[in-house]
C-alpha positions in Angstrom: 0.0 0.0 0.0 1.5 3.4 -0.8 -0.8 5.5 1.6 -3.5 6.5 -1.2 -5.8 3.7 -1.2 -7.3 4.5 2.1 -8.9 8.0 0.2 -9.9 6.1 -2.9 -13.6 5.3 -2.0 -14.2 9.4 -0.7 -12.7 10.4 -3.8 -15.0 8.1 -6.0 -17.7 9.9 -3.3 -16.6 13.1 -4.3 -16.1 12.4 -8.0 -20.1 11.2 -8.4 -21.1 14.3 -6.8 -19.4 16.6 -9.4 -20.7 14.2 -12.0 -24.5 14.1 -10.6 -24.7 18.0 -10.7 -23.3 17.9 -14.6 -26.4 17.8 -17.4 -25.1 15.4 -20.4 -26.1 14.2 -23.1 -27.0 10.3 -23.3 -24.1 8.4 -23.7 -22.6 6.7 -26.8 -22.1 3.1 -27.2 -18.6 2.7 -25.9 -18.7 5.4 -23.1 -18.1 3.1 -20.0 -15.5 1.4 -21.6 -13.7 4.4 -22.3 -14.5 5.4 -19.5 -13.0 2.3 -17.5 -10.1 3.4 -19.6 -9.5 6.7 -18.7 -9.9 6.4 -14.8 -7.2 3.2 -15.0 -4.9 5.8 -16.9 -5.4 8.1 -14.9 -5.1 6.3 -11.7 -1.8 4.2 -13.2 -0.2 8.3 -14.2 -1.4 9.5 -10.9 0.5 7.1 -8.9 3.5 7.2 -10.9 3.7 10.9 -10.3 3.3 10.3 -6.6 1.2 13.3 -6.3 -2.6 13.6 -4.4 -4.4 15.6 -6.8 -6.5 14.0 -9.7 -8.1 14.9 -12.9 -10.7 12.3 -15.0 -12.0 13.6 -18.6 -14.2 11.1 -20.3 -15.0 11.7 -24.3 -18.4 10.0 -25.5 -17.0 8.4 -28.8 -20.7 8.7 -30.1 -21.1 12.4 -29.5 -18.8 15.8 -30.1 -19.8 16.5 -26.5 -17.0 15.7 -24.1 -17.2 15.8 -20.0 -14.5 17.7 -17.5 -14.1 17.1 -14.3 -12.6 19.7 -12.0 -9.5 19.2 -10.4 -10.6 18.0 -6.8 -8.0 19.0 -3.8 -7.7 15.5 -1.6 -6.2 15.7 1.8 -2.8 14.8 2.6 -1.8 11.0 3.7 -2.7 9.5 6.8 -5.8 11.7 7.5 -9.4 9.9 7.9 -11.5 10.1 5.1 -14.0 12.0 7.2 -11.7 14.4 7.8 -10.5 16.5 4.1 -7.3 17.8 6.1 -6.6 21.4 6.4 -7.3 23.0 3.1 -10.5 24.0 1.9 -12.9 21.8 1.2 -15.0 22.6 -2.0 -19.0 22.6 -2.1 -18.8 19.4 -3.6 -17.1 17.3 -0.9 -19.1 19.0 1.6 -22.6 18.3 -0.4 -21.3 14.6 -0.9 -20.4 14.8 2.9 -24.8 15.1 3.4 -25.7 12.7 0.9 -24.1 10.2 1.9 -25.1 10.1 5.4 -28.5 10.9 4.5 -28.5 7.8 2.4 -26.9 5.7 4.9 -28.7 6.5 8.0 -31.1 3.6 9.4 -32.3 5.9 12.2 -31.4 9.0 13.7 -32.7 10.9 17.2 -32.0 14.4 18.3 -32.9 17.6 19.9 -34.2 20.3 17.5 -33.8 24.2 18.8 -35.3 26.9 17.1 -35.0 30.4 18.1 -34.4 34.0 17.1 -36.2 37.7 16.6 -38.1 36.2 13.6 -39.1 32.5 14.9 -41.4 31.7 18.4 -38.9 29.1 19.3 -39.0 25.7 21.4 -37.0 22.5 21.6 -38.2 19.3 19.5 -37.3 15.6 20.3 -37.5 13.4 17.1 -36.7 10.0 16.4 -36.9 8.8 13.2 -36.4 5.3 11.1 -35.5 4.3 7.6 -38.9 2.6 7.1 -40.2 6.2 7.7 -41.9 5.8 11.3 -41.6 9.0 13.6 -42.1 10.4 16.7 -41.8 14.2 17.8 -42.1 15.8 21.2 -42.6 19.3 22.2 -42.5 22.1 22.0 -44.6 21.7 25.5 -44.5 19.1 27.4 -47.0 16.6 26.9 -47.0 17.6 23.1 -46.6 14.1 20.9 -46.8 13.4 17.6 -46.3 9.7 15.9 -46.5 7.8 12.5 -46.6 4.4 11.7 -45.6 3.7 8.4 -46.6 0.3 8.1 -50.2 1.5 8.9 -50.3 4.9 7.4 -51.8 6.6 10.9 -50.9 9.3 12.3 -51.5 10.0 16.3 -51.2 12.8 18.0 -51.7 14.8 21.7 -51.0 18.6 21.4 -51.9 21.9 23.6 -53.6 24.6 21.4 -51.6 27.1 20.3 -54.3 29.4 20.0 -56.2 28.6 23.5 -53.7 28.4 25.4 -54.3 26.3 28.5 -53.3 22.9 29.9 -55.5 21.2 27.8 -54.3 18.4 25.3 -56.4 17.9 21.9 -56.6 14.2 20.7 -56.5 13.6 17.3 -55.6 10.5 14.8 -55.4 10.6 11.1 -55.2 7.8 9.1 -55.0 6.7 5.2 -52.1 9.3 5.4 -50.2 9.4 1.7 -46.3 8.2 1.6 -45.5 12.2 0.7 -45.9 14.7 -1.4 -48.2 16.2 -3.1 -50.5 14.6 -1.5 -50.4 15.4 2.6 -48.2 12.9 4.1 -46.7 12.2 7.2 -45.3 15.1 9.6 -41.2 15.2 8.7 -38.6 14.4 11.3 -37.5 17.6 11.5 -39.8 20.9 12.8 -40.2 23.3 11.8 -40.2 22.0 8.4 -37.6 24.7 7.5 -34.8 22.6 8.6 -35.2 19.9 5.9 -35.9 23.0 3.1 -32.6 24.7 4.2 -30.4 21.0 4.0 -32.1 20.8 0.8 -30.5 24.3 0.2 -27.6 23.3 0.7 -27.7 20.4 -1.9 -29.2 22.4 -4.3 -27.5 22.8 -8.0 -25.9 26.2 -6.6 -22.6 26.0 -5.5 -22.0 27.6 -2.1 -18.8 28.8 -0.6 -17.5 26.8 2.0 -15.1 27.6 5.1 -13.8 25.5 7.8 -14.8 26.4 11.4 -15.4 24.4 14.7 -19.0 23.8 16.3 -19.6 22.6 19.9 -15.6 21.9 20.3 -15.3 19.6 17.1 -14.5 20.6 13.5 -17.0 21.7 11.1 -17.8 23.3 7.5 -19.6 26.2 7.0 -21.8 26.5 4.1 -22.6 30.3 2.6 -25.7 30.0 0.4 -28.0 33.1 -1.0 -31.1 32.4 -1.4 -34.3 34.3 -2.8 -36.2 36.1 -0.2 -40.2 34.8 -0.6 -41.8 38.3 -1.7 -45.2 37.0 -0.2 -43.8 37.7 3.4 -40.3 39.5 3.0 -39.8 40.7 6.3 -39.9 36.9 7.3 -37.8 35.8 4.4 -33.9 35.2 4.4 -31.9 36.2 1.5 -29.1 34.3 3.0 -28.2 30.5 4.8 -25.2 29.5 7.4 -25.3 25.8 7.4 -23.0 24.2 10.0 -21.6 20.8 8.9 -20.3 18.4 11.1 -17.2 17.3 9.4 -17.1 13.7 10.9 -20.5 12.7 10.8 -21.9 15.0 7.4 -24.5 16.3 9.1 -26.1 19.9 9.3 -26.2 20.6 13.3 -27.0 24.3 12.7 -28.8 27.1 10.4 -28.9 30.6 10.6 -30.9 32.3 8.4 -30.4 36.1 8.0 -31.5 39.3 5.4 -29.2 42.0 4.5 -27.5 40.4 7.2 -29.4 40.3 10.3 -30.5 37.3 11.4 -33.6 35.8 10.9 -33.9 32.7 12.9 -31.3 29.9 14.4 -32.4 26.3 13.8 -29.6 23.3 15.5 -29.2 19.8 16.7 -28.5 18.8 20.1 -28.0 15.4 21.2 -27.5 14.0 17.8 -27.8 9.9 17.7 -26.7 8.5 14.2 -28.3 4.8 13.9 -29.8 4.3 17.6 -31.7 1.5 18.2 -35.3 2.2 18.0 -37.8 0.1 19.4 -41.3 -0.3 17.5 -42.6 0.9 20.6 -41.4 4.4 20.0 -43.3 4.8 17.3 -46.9 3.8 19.0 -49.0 6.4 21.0 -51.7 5.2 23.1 -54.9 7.5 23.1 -56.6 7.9 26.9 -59.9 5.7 27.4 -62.7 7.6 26.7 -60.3 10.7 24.9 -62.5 12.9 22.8 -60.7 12.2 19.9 -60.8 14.3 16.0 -60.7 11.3 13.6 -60.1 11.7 9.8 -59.6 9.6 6.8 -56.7 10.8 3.9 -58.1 8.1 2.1 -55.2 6.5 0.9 -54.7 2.7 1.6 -51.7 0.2 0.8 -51.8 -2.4 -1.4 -49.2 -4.8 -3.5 -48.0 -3.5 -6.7 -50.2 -5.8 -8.7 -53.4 -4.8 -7.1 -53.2 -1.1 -8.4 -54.9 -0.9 -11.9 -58.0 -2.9 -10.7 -58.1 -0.1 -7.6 -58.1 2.9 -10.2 -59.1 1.8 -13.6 -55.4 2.9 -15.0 -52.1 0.5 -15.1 -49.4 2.5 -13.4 -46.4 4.7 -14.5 -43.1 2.7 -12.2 -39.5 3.8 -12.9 -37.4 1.2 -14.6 -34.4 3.1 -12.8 -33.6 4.9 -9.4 -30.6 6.0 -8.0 -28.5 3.4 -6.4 -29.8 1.9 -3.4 -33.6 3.3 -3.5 -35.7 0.5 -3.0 -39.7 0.3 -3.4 -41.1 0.8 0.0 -44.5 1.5 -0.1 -47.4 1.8 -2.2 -51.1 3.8 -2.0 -53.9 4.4 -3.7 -56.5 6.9 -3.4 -60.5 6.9 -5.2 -60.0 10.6 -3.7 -57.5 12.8 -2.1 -57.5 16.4 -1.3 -56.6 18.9 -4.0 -52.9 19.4 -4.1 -51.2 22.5 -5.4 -50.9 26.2 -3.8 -53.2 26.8 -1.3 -55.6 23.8 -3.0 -56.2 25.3 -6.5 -55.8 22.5 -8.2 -58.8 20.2 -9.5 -60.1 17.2 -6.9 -57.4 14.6 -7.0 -59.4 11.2 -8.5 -57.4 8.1 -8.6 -54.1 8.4 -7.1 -51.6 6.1 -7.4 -48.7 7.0 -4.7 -44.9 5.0 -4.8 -42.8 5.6 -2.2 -39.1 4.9 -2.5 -36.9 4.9 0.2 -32.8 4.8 0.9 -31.9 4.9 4.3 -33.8 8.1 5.9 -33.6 10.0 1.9 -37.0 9.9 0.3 -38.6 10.2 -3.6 -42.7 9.7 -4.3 -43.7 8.7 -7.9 -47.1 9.9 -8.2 -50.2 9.7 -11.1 -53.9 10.8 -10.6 -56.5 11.5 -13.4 -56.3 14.9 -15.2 -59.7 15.9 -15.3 -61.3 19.0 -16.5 -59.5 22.4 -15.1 -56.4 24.0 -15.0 -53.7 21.9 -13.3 -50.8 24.1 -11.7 -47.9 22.8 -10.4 -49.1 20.0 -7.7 -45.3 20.5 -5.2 -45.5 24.3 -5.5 -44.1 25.9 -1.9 -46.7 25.9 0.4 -45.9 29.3 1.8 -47.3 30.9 -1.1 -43.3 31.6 -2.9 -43.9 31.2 -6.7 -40.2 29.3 -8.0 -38.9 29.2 -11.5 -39.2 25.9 -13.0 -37.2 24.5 -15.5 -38.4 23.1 -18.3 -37.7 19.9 -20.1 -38.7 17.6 -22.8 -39.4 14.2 -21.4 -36.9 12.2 -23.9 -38.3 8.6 -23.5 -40.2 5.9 -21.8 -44.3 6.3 -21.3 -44.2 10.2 -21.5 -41.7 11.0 -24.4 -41.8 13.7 -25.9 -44.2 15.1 -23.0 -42.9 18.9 -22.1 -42.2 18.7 -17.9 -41.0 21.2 -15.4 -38.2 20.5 -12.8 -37.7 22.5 -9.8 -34.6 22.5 -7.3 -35.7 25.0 -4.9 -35.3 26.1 -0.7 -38.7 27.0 -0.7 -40.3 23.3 -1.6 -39.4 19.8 -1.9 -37.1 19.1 -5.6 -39.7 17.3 -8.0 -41.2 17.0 -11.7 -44.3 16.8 -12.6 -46.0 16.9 -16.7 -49.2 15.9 -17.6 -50.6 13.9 -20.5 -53.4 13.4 -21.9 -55.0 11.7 -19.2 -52.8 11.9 -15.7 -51.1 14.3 -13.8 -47.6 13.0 -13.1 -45.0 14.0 -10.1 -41.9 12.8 -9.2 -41.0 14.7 -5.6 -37.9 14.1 -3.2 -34.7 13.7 -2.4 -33.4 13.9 -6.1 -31.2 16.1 -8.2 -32.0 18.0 -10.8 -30.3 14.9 -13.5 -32.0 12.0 -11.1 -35.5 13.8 -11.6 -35.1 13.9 -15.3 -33.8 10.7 -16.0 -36.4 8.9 -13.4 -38.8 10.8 -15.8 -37.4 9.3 -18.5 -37.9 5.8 -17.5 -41.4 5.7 -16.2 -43.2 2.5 -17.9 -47.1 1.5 -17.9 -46.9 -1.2 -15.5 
């Protein structure tokens, strides 16, 4: 061993990243094999040069179009993979840093703290598992919130926020969706801000990043500007702070400011990575004779197969995901609440809901009848912030040629979503903006 091999599998981590965010062309009929070429040159010239800084270009034979990679800065021998060494890291390393803990992560429990002049702040205990089970406490005491994914119900005993008092309100909802657009579970993290500003962080933007300690241990810090929401401005950041742990990957604090005074501080106390989480913490038991609010999302789980007899359509299902996704869950629905901004959209009829899942990461594949009326974008942000969507040209599978929008956004969850001539399509989660439009790409009638 020369010292090197120890960084090889961060560097591959690192290398995907920069190649996830590029958009390309399809690839020619011999591109992996030059490609297998060029990284075993490159890695036989690197080593003879003795040196710790790497370049890979890959030509598609078929195409004129040809692929750079940066030049990625590794750190010097003997230093953990976790760990880049002292120079700085760039946006990529650090963004590859998050994904890859978000997509290992079998379960994860922590402290949320939220305060600042612009947010009413409290503490939050969440727990949260893979299969997509969750429990939150707080902010009062007494205040619990649960989901059980394998029965889609959610249970929970909360103080009003608006009576005030000691009282706690019963409710249970079940028939809940796997996600988005349709109203799912609650997240594990609240608010719901935290999860918008990781996905911030991810985003096709590339932040500056600096090095910096947090809570005694070593950290990145992540600069990204954002768009302040012109629907409520004076509550809208125009910049994000993200603290990354260095060993771990994960974001343990956010401070969100405006022409830079700050906004609110969101972080993460008492992080667990992969506790052991009994089934139990999932379950909350309702008192005897509770008056309880019951309601019905209407959604209900059923195998694969069962679907087109439930809603009179066969199914659109990817024929790819990302590495590691695996089909987790599916839902249909005769009706579901309209989806959109504020509701706008038609009645949802129909709805077919697939839930894929990769450690604690997320995506939703979803299709519902079209209908008469005018369909608006089903994922737009809930808090009234109107984003810029991309569009595309679906290039193949059961929608080709179908014209799409893609957007990668703080303000709402990264998603697609077309419609044809008889379904409204989505595809919502934790995706990139190349992931969405080639998972668009391969959707097949079932």
């Amino acid at each position: 061993m020369n010292g090197n091999e120890t960084i090889e599998p961060v560097r591959d981590e690192w290398l995907g990243e920069l190649l996830r965010e590029l958009d390309v062309p399809q690839h020619g009929p011999r591109f992996h094999a030059e490609l297998r070429r060029a990284v075993h040159e490159e890695r036989r010239t690197t080593r003879r040069r003795g040196v710790l800084r790497w370049a890979v270009r890959v030509a598609a034979v078929a195409t004129v179009a040809a692929v750079a990679i940066a030049v990625i800065g590794l750190p010097r021998g003997g230093k953990s993979p976790s760990l880049p060494g002292p120079q700085a890291a760039s946006a990529a390393v650090v963004k590859s840093r998050i994904r890859t803990l978000l997509t290992t992560l079998h379960s994860v429990s922590g402290t949320l703290v939220a305060g600042g002049p612009r947010e009413n702040g409290g503490r939050w205990q969440f727990a949260l598992d893979s299969d997509g089970d969750l429990r939150l406490e707080g902010p009062r005491p007494g205040d619990v919130e649960t989901y059980d994914a394998s029965t889609g119900v959610v249970r929970s005993a909360e103080h009003s926020t608006s009576l005030g008092g000691d009282t706690l309100f019963y409710a249970e909802r079940s028939g809940v969706a796997p996600g988005p657009p349709d109203q799912g579970p609650p997240t594990w993290v609240l608010p719901e801000q935290y999860g918008a500003y990781i996905r911030a962080a991810l985003a096709d933007t590339a932040p500056s990043v600096r090095e910096t300690a947090y809570d005694g241990r070593p950290a990145w810090r992540l600069d990204v500007d954002t768009t302040p929401n012109t629907i409520v401005p004076d509550l809208s950041g125009d910049h994000l702070a993200i603290t990354v742990d260095r060993a771990t990957g994960m974001p343990v604090r956010i401070v969100e400011s405006k022409h830079g005074a700050m906004l609110r501080e969101l972080s993460i106390e008492h992080l667990a990575l992969n506790p052991s989480l009994p089934a139990s913490m999932f379950e909350l038991a309702l008192p005897a004779g509770a008056d309880v609010m019951r309601s019905d999302d209407g959604f209900r789980h059923v195998p694969l197969d069962q679907v087109a007899a439930d809603v009179g359509y066969r199914p659109l299902v990817p024929s790819w995901v990302p590495d590691r996704y695996r089909l987790a869950d599916v839902a249909v629905a005769r009706q579901a609440t309209p989806t959109g901004k504020g509701g706008s959209n038609p009645p949802s009829r129909m709805v077919v809901s697939l839930s894929y899942r990769r450690g604690i990461d997320q995506f939703v594949v979803t299709t519902r009848l079209r209908g008469g009326g005018i369909w608006t974008d089903p994922l737009a942000s809930p808090t009234g912030y109107t984003d810029t969507p991309t569009p595309i040209t679906v290039g193949a599978g059961a929608l080709a040629a179908t014209d799409a929008q893609v957007v990668i956004s703080a303000h709402t969850v990264p998603h697609m979503w077309t419609l044809s001539d008889r379904l409204v399509v989505t595809v919502g989660g934790d995706l990139t903006r190349p992931q969405l439009a080639r998972i668009a790409d391969s959707l097949q009638i079932r």
